[in-house]
Residue, then its C-alpha position, 0 to 999 in steps of 0.5 A: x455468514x448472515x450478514x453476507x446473504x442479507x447484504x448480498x440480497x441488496x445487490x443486483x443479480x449480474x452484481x452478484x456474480x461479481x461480488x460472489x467471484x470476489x469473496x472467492x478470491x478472498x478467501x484466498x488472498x487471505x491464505x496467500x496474506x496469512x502466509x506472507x505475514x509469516x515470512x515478513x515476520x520470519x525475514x524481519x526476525x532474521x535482519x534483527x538476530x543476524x544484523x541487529x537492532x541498529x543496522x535494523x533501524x538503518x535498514x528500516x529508515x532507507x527503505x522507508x525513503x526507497x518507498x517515497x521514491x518509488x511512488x515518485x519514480x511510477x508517476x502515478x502510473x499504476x492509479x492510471x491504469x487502475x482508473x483506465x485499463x477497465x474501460x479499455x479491457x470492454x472495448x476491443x476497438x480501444x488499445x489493448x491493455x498490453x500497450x497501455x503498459x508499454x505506455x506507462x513504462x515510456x513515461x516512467x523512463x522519462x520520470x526516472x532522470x527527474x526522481x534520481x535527481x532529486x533523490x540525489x539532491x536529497x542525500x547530499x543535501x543530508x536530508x536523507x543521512x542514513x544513505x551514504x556515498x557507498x551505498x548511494x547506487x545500491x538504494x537508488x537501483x532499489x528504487x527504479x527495480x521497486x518502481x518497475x515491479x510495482x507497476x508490473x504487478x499492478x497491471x497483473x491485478x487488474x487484469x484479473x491475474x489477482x492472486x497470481x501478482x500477490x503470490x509473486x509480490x508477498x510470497x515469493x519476494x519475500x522467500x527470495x529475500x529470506x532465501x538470500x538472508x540465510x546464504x549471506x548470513x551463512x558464509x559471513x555471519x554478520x549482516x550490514x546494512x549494503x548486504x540487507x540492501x542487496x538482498x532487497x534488489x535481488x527479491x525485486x528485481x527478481x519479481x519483475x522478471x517473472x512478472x514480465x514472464x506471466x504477462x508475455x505468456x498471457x499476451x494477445x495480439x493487439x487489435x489496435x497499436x497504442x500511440x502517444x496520442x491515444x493517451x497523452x490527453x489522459x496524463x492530466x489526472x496523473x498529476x493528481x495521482x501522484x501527489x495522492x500517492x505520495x501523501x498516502x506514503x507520506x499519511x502512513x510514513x511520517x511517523x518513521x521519516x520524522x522519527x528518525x531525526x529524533x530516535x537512534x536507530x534500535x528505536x527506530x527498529x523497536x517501533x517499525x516492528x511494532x508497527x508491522x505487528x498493528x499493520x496485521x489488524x487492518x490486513x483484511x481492509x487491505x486484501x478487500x481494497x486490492x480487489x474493490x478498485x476495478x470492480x468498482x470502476x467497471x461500476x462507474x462506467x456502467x453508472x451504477x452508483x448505487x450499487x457502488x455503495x453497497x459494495x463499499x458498504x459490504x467489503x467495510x462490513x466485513x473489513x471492520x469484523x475482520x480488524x476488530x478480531x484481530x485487534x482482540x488477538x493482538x492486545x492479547x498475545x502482542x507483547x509476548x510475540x515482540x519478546x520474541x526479536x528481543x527484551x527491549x522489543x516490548x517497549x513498543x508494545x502500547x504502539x500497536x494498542x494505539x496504531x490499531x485502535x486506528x486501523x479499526x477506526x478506519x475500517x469502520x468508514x467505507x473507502x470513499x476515496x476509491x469512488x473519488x479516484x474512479x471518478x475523477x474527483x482526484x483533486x478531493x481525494x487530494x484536499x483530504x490526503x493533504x489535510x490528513x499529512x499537514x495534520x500528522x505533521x504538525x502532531x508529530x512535531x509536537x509529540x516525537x521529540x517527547x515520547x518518540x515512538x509512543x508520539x510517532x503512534x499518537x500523531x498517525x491516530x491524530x491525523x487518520x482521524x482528521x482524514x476521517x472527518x475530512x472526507x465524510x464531510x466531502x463525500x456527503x457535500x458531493x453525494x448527500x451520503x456517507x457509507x460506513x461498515x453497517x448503514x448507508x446515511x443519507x438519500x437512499x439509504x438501505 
């Protein structure tokens, strides 16, 4: 506690209302984050007893392509509004944020024909060979129902309904999900993998409708209609946007995309369930990053630099302590917990040593990249997410086919660290600093 007072004191005094709000809703985006790793771990426990560790792995392997799509399919939309939506939001004479989203869904639809395309292209092509003919609608529903959703909860964070679009996301996605999973598995016992996928559209397509439910209630009549032209000169960046986004999805799901060529599905099972487990440690940098975006872009507008990198450096200081703990509690206590889903679980029990040694790493550097996006360095943050995955790759080559899931854990600690190095060295060529979790290098370092 102080620590937070001493770094709140470096911060001005309408900033520190701000910050002080945050650190409110932190403490209850971790209840609500606390509570969705329950039920996460209850609905994966469920998939592994009720459909097992090969239909798991299946599962596991299609869901990791419908996430790809997905960011594909937004177009980069979401990373659009969260650069933008602020600006607009101070402004009453600019378009209201209600018609900003209607723009967004307006070009998503036109980007939805491309994304089935390829996505088809890539089933029949067999780059994707855990989709069949007979589940080929099922996952490509999946993915424009987990497209539409994301952007419906993306706009309700960044119009300050933060904790309202994580309790529909975490909480109840997943109680749908797990609700669905009892009733199937109850009148037919065993589960398969079109079930597993069911349920996932039901969940999704179940958020979205209350999302748009909480946004029609919260609707004001706009003080100017939103046109194409007030926003087709801003699409430039969503190139870039999208391309960060995939490379992000890309940057954590390699490992499974490259493993699943290499390992039969149980194994592929065996390491996902280790890695929900290492995703706990770098849970905290997550909450704090879901809420740093807007309030670091409402900065960037108002030129406010400075105090950009005392933000990043607070929420890092506090990201880091929080990873370290849980890190701690996980090397103790991990193989224990995977004994639970079963005895080969335990197998992967060095994966989450090793993903979460990587997490802590990256807790220890302030998010750089947030500043690069919000101010409209897209293309750095792009260099940098693409020498990360070229990076993973080339790693992954070498070490999948040889240690598999160990190797799929070495190769995304490999290129996290290249990212690291990376974006330091741009970061301080462009700044003259670089933020960490305790200290601010370089000019004006406090």
């Amino acid at each position: 506690m102080q620590i937070h007072k001493k770094l709140l004191q470096l911060l001005s005094g309408k900033l520190q209302e701000d910050v002080i709000a945050l650190i409110k809703k932190t403490g209850k985006l971790l209840a609500i984050q606390a509570i969705a790793v329950l039920l996460l771990f209850l609905n994966n426990y469920l998939i592994v007893r009720y459909a097992g560790a090969h239909n798991y792995g299946t599962y596991v392997s299609i869901m990791t392509w419908i996430s790809f799509f997905s960011v594909l399919s937004i177009f980069g939309m979401d990373d659009w509004l969260t650069a933008l939506l602020p600006k607009y939001t101070h402004n009453p004479d600019d378009p209201t944020p209600i018609g900003m989203l209607r723009w967004s869904f307006k070009i998503i639809s036109l980007v939805f024909p491309i994304s089935g395309l390829l996505f088809y292209a890539a089933v029949h092509s067999g780059v994707i060979e855990s989709v069949g003919s007979s589940t080929f609608w099922l996952v490509l529903g999946l993915v424009y129902g987990t497209t539409i959703m994301s952007l419906l909860v993306c706009f309700l964070l960044i119009t300050n309904r933060l904790i309202i679009s994580q309790v529909l996301d975490k909480l109840f996605r997943a109680l749908i999900a797990i609700l669905a999973l009892v009733i199937i598995s109850f009148v037919s016992y065993r589960l398969d993998v079109t079930k597993l996928l069911s349920i996932q559209l039901i969940s999704v397509l179940s958020v979205a409708v209350l999302s748009i439910f909480v946004i029609r209630k919260n609707q004001r009549k706009p003080t100017q209609q939103a046109t194409p032209a007030a926003f087709n000169k801003r699409l430039q960046p969503n190139f870039y946007f999208l391309v960060i986004s995939l490379l992000n999805v890309l940057a954590v799901r390699l490992d499974l995309l490259m493993l699943t060529g290499s390992a039969p599905p149980q194994e592929i099972g065996y390491y996902n369930i280790a890695v929900r487990f290492a995703d706990l440690i770098h849970y905290p940098v997550t909450v704090l990053n879901l809420m740093v975006p807007p309030l670091l872009s409402k900065m960037w507008h108002n030129a406010q630099k400075d105090e950009q990198y005392r933000i990043i450096r607070l929420t890092s200081g506090i990201g880091f302590i929080a990873t370290g703990s849980i890190l701690i509690v996980l090397s103790l206590f991990g193989s224990m917990v995977l004994s639970w889903f079963g005895g080969n679980f335990t197998d992967s029990y060095p994966v989450i040593l090793i993903i979460g040694a990587s997490h802590l790493l990256s807790a220890l550097l302030g998010p750089m990249n947030i500043l690069f996006m919000v101010g409209g360095k897209e293309k750095v943050a792009l260099v940098c997410l693409g020498v990360q995955v070229a990076v993973t790759a080339v790693a992954a080559y070498f070490f999948i086919p040889a240690f598999r899931g160990y190797g799929a854990a070495i190769s995304l600690v490999i290129g996290n660290v290249t990212y690291m190095i990376t974006i330091s060295l741009f970061f301080y060529k462009m700044e003259k600093v670089v933020i960490t979790a305790f200290y601010i290098f370089g000019r004006g370092s406090k």
